[in-house]
Backbone as numpy.savetxt, mean C-alpha at the origin, in Angstrom:
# Nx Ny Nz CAx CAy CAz Cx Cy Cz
-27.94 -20.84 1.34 -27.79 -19.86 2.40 -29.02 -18.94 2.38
-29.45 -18.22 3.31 -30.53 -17.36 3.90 -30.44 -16.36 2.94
-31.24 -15.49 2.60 -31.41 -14.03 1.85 -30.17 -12.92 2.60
-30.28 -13.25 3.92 -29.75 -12.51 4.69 -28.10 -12.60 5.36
-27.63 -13.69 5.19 -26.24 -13.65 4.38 -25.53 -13.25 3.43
-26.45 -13.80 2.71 -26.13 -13.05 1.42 -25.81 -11.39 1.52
-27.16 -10.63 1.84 -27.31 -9.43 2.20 -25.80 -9.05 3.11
-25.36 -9.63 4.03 -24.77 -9.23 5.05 -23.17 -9.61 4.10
-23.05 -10.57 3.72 -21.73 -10.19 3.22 -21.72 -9.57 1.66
-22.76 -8.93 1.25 -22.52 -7.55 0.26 -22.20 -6.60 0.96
-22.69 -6.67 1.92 -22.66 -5.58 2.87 -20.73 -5.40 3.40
-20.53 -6.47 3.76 -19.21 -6.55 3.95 -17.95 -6.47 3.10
-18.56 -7.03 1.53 -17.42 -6.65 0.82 -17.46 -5.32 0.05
-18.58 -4.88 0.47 -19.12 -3.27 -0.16 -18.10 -2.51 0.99
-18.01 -3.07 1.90 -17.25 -1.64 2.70 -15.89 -1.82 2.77
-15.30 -3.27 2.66 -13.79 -2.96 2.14 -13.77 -2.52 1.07
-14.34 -2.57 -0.01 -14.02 -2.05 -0.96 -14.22 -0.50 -0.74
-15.38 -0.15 -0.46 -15.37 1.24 -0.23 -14.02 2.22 0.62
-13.64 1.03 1.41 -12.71 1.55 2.66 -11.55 1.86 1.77
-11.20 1.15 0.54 -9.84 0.93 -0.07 -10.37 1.79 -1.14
-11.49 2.28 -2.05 -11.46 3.19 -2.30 -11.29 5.02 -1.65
-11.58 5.26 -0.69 -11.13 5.84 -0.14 -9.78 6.43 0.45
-9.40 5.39 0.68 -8.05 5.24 0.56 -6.96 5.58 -0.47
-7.51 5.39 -1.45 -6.55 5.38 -2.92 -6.97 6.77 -3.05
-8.12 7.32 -2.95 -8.70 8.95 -3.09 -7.76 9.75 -2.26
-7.70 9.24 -1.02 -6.68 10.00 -0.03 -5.36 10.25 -0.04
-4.96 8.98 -0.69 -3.31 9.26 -1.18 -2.77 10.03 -1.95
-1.98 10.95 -1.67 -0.79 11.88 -2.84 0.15 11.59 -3.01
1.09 11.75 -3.66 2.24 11.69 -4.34 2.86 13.18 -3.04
4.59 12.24 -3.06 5.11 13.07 -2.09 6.43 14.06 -3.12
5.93 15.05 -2.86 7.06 15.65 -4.15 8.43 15.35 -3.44
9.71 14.78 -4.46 10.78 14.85 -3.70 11.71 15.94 -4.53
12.86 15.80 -4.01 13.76 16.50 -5.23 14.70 15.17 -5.83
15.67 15.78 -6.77 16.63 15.09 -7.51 17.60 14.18 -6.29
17.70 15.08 -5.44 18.84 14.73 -4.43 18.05 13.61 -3.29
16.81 14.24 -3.25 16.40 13.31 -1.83 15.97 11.60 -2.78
16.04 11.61 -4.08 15.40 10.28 -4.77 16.79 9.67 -4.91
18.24 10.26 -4.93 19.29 9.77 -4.85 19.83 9.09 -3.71
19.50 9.80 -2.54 19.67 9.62 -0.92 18.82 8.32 -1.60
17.17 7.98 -1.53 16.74 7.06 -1.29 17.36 5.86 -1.67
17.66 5.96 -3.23 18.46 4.77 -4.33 19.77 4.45 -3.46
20.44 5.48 -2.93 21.33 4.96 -2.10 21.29 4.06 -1.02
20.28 4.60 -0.43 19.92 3.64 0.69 19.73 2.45 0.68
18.53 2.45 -0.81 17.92 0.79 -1.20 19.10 0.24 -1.63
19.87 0.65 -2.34 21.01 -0.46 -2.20 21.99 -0.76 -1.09
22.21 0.25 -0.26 23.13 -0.50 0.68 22.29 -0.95 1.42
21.17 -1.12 1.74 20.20 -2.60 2.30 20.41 -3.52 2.02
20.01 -3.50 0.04 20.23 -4.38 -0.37 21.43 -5.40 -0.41
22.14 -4.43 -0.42 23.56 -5.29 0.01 23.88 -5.76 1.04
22.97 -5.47 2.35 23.66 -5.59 3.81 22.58 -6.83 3.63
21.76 -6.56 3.21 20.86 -8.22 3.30 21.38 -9.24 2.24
21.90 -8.95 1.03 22.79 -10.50 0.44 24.16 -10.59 1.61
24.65 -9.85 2.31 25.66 -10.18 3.10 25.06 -11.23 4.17
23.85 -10.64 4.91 23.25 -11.51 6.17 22.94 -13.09 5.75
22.59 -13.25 4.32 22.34 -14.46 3.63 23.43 -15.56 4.38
């Protein structure tokens, strides 16, 4: 391949990567409380259960 392929897909995997570093920089942690992580656990299981039912 050409010099310039080469060149062009460093170029390309330099900026997803960059893009997904960025990304991971940007993300926080969402504070919850005791109660709203209970609500959630609740939820994931009665999903979970409504989807072994749909099976």
């Amino acid at each position: 391949m050409p010099w310039y392929i080469w060149l062009l897909l460093a170029l390309v995997i330099g900026t997803v990567i960059g893009g997904l570093l960025m990304l991971r920089a940007g993300a926080r942690k969402i504070p919850l409380t005791e109660e709203q992580k209970q609500r959630i656990a609740q939820r994931n299981a009665e999903a979970d259960a409504q989807d072994a039912r749909d099976r």
